[in-house]
C-alpha positions in Angstrom: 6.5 15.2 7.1 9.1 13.1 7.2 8.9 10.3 4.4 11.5 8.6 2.6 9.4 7.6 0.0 8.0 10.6 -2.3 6.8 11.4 -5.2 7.8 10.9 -8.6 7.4 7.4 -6.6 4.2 6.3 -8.0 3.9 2.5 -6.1 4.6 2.0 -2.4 4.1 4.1 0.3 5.1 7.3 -2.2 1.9 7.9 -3.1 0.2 8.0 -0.1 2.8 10.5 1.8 2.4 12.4 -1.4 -1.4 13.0 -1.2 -0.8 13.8 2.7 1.4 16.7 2.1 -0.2 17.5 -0.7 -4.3 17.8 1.2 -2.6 19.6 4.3 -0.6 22.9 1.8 -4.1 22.6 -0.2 -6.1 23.2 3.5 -3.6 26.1 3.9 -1.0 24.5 6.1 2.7 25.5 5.5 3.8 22.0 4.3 7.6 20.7 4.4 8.7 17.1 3.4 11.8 15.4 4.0 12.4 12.7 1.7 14.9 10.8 -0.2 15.9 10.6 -3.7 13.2 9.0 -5.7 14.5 5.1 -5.9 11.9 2.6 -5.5 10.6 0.1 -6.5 13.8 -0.5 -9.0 15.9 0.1 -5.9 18.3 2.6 -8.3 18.1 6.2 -8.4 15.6 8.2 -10.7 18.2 9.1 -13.9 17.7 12.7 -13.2 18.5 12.9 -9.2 21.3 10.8 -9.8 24.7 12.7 -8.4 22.8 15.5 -6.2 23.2 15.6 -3.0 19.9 18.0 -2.1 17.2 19.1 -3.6 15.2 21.2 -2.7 11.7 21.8 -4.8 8.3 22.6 -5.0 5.4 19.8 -5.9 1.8 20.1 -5.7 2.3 23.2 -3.0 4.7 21.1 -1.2 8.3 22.0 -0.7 10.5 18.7 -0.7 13.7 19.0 0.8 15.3 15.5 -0.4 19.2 14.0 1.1 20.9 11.7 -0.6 21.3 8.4 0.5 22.8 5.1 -0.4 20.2 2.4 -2.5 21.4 -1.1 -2.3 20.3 -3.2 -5.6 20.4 -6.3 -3.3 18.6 -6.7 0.2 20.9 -7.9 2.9 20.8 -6.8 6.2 23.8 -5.2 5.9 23.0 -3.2 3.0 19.6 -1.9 4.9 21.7 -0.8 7.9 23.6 0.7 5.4 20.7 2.4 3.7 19.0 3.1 7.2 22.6 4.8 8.5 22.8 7.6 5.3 19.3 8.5 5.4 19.9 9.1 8.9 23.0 11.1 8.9 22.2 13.2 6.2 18.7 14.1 7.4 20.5 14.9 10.8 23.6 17.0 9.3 20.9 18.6 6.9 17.7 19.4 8.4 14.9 21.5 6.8 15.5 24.8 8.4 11.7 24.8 9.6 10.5 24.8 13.1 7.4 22.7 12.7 3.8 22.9 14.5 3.7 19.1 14.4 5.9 16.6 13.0 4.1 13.8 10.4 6.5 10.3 10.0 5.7 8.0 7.7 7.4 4.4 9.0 8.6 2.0 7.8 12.5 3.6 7.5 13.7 4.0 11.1 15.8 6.5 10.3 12.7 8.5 9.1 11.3 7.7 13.3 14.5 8.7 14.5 14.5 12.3 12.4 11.2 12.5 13.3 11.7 12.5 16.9 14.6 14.5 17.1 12.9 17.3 14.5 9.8 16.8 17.0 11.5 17.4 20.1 13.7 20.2 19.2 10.7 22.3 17.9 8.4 21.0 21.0 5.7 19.8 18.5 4.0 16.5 18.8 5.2 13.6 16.9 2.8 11.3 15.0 4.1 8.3 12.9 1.9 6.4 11.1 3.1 2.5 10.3 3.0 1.1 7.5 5.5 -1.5 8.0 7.1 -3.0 11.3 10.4 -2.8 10.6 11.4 -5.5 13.7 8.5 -8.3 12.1 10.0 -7.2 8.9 13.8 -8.5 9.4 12.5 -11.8 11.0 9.5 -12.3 8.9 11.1 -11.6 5.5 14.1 -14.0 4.5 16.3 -11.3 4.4 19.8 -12.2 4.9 21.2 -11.5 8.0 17.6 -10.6 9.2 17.4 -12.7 12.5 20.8 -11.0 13.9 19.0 -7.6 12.9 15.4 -8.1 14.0 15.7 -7.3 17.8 18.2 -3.9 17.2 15.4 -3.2 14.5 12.4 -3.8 17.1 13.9 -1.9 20.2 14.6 1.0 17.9 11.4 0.8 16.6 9.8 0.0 19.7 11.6 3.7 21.4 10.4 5.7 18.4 6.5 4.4 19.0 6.8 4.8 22.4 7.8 8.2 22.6 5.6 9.5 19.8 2.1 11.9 20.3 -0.1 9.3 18.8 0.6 5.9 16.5 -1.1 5.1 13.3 -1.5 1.8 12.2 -2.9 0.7 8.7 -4.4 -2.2 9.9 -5.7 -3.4 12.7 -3.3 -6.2 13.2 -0.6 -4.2 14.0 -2.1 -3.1 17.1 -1.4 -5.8 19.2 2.7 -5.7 18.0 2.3 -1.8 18.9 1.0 -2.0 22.1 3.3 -5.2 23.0 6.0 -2.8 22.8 4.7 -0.6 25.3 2.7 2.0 23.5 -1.0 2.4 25.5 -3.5 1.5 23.2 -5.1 5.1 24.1 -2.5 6.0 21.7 -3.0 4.0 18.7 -5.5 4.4 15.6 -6.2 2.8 12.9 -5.9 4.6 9.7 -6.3 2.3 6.4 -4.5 3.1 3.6 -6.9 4.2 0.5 -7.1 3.4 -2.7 -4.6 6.0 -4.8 -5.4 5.6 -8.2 -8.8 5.7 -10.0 -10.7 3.1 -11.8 -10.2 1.6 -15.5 -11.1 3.6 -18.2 -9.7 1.8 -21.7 -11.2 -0.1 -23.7 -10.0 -4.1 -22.2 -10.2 -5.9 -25.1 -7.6 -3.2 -26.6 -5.6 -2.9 -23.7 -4.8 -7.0 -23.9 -4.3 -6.9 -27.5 -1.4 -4.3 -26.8 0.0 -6.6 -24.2 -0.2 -9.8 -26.7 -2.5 -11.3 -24.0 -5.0 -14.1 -25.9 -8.7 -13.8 -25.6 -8.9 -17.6 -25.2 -5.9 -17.7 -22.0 -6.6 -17.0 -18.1 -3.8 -13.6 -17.3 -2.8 -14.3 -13.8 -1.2 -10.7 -12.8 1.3 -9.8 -10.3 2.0 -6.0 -10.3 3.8 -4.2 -7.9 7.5 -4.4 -6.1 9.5 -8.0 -6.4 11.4 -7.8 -3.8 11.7 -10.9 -1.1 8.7 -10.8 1.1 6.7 -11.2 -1.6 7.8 -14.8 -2.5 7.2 -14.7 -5.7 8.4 -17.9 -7.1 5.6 -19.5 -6.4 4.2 -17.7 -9.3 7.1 -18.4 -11.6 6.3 -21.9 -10.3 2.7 -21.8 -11.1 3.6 -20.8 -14.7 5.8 -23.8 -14.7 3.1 -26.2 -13.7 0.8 -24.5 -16.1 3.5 -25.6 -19.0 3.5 -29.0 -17.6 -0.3 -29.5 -18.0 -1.1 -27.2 -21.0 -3.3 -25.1 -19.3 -4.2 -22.0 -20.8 -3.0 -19.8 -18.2 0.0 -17.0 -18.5 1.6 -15.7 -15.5 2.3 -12.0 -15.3 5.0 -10.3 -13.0 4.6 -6.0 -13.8 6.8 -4.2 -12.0 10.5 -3.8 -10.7 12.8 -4.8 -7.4 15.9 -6.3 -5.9 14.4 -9.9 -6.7 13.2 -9.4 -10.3 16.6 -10.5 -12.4 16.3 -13.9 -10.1 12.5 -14.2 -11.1 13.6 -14.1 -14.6 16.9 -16.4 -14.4 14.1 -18.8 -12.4 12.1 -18.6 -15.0 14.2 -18.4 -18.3 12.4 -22.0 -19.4 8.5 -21.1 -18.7 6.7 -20.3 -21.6 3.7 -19.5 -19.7 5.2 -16.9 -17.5 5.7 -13.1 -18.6 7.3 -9.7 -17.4 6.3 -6.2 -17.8 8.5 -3.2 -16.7 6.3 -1.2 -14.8 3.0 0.7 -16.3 2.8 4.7 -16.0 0.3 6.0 -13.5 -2.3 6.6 -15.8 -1.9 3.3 -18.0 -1.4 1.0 -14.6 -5.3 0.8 -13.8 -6.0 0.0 -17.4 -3.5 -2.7 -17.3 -4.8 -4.5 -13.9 -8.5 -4.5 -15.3 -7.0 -6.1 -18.7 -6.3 -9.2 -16.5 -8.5 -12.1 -15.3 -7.3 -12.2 -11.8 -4.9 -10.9 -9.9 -2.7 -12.2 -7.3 -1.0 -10.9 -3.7 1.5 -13.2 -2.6 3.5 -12.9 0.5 6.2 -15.9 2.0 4.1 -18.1 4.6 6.3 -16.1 7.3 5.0 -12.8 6.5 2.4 -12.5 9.0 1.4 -9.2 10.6 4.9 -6.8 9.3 3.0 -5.4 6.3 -0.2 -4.6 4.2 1.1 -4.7 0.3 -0.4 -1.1 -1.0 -1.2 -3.1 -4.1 -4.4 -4.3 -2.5 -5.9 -1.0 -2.6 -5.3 -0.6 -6.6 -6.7 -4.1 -6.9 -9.9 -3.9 -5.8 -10.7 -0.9 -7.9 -10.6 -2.7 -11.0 -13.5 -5.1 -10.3 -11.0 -8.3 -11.3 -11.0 -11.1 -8.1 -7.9 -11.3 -6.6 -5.9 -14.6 -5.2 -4.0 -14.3 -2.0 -1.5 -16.4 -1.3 -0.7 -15.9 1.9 -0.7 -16.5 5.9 -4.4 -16.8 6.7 -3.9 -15.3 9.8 -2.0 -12.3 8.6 -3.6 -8.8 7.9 -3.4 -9.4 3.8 -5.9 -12.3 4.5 -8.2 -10.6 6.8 -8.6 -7.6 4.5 -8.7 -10.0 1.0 -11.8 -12.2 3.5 -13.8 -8.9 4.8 -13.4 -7.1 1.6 -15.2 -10.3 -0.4 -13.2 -9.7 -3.4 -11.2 -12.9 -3.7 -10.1 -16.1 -2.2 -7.3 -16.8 0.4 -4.9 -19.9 -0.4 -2.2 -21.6 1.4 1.2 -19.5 0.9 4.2 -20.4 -1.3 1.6 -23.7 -2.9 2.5 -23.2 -6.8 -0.6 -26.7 -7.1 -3.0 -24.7 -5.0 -2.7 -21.3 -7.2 -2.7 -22.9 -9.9 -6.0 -24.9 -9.3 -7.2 -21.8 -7.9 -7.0 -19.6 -11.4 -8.8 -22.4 -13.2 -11.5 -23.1 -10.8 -12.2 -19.3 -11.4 -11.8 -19.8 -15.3 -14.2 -22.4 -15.0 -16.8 -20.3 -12.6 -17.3 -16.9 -14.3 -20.3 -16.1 -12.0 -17.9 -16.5 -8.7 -15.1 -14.6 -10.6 -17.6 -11.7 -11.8 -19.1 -12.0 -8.2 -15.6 -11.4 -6.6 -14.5 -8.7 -8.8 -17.5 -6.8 -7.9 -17.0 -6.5 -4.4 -13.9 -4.6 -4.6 -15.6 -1.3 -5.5 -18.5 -1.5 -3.6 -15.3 -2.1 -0.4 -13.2 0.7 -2.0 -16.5 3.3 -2.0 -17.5 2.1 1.5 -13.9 2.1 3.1 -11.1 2.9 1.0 -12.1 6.5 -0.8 -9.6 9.1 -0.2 -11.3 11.3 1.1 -12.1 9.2 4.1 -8.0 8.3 4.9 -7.0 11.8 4.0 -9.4 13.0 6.6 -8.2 10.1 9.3 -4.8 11.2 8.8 -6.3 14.8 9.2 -7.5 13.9 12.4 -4.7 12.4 13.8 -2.9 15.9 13.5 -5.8 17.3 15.3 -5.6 15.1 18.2 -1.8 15.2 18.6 -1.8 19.1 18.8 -4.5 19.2 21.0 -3.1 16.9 23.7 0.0 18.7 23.2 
């Protein structure tokens, strides 16, 4: 496998390439990963990887062979070409000295594609990537600077690796049209959902929002996950600051860490109703999501069909309804719609997320209603077991029409 992200990463994609490699060595396969140093979503370097240049170690019946790479704290696009170009020459100077029965990349790094595909070719084993972000959609969709100059190199680079891969995952279904748009025959491409990677709440709530100095008699609005651009999360910050305007009980919660999380707090320095929380341990972070009355996925109006934010997956799990404020025509929407578990607003609308949160407050029925629905999704569609064993299968069909 080749995935940038890995574990001790516990938000993100590191999760999921985590419990890959980890179900294929526990169904007996010889598992290798090549993966960077743990940095995300702080976009800084776990203390104690910090000044090695490889690793290699064993997790979970996995041996990890990790290269070191340049982090940028701030996202230009630049300083991703930058990021992309180390990850790629060190994974080429220093390969795994394995010679692989089929090659697993997880995408969205296209250096990861690239070392895929040359790992692939010179061991004559298929190549399957599964996408979990477009990187081309990415650097136009996402405000990063510089991204428009770097959004066509991004998509034919992108666009070569699918091509020439075994079989494509996608972990939606509105990636498939990009995908095959770039020349990939739909023959080729699956759709594999991400799951849900962490389990249910377990705490007692009423504890749990004592020991976060959250009020029984105020609405928690939670963001948890990476701050980074895409997101747009000042319209939250903005939503706090409305909330201050018209004394509504309503605090604003932003858990987690990214390259945009000192500007959230310098933009929101004045709000009294808006909070920050590092980010919660694996174990804790379920308890912590339930604790909340609602939760919210935000995305810039944009971001249409580049990404799926993980976070939707630990969401639902916690039975709380979730507000989306994002593109209705985007993938977040569509799953957030079929999954029946919250309410889609206009994107980057501080009034309408606001209004949202207290129509909610002031409809317990449609917010218990909601809440209950993400389970019942996660159980039907999202268990592990059931993307573990797509992902299995996608192995299976690349070796056999090898």
């Amino acid at each position: 496998m080749i995935s940038t992200n890995y574990a001790p990463e516990h938000t993100g994609i590191g999760p999921y390439s985590t419990q890959i490699a980890e179900h294929l060595a526990a169904s007996g396969a010889d598992t290798h990963v090549l993966a960077g140093m743990p940095h995300y979503p702080a976009w800084r370097v776990a203390e104690e990887y910090r000044g090695r240049w490889r690793v290699r170690e064993r997790r979970g019946g996995v041996t990890v062979h990790r290269r070191r790479h340049t982090v940028p704290a701030r996202q230009t696009a630049g300083r991703r070409a930058l990021f992309e170009a180390s990850v790629l020459a060190h994974g080429a100077l220093a390969p795994p000295r394995v010679r692989p029965d089929v090659v697993l990349t997880q995408m969205p790094t296209l250096a990861g594609g690239v070392l895929g595909a040359r790992l692939a070719r010179q061991a004559a084993a298929p190549h399957v990537v599964v996408v979990q972000d477009l990187m081309g959609a990415a650097a136009a969709q996402s405000g990063i600077r510089g991204g428009g100059r770097a959004a066509a190199l991004a998509a034919a680079v992108e666009a070569r690796i699918l091509r020439a891969a075994t079989v494509v995952g996608v972990v939606h279904e509105s990636f498939v049209e990009r995908v095959t748009a770039m020349g990939v025959p739909r023959s080729r491409v699956h759709v594999v959902p991400n799951w849900t990677h962490v389990q249910g709440p377990s705490g007692d709530r009423e504890r749990t929002r004592a020991r976060l100095g959250w009020a029984d008699d105020e609405t928690v609005l939670l963001h948890a996950g990476n701050m980074g651009l895409k997101q747009g999360l000042e319209v939250l910050v903005e939503a706090a600051r409305l909330a201050d305007r018209e004394g509504a009980a309503v605090r604003v919660v932003l858990m987690g860490d990214g390259n945009q999380r000192a500007h959230l707090r310098r933009l929101g320095a004045d709000v009294a109703s808006l909070s920050f929380l590092p980010p919660a341990d694996a174990d804790a972070f379920p308890d912590v999501l339930a604790a909340a009355d609602v939760l919210a996925v935000t995305q810039k109006a944009s971001v249409l069909d580049m990404s799926l934010p993980s976070k939707l997956t630990s969401y639902f799990m916690t039975g709380r309804p979730v507000i989306a404020s994002v593109a209705a025509e985007g993938g977040t929407a569509q799953e957030v719609v079929r999954s029946g578990a919250g309410t889609v607003i206009t994107p980057e609308d501080p009034k309408a997320l606001l209004a949202e949160v207290r129509a909610l407050t002031d409809d317990p029925e449609r917010a218990a209603r909601q809440g209950a629905c993400g389970p019942r999704y996660v159980e039907q569609r999202l268990s592990s077991q059931a993307g573990l064993e797509r992902i299995t299968a996608l192995l299976r069909l690349a070796r056999a029409g090898r």
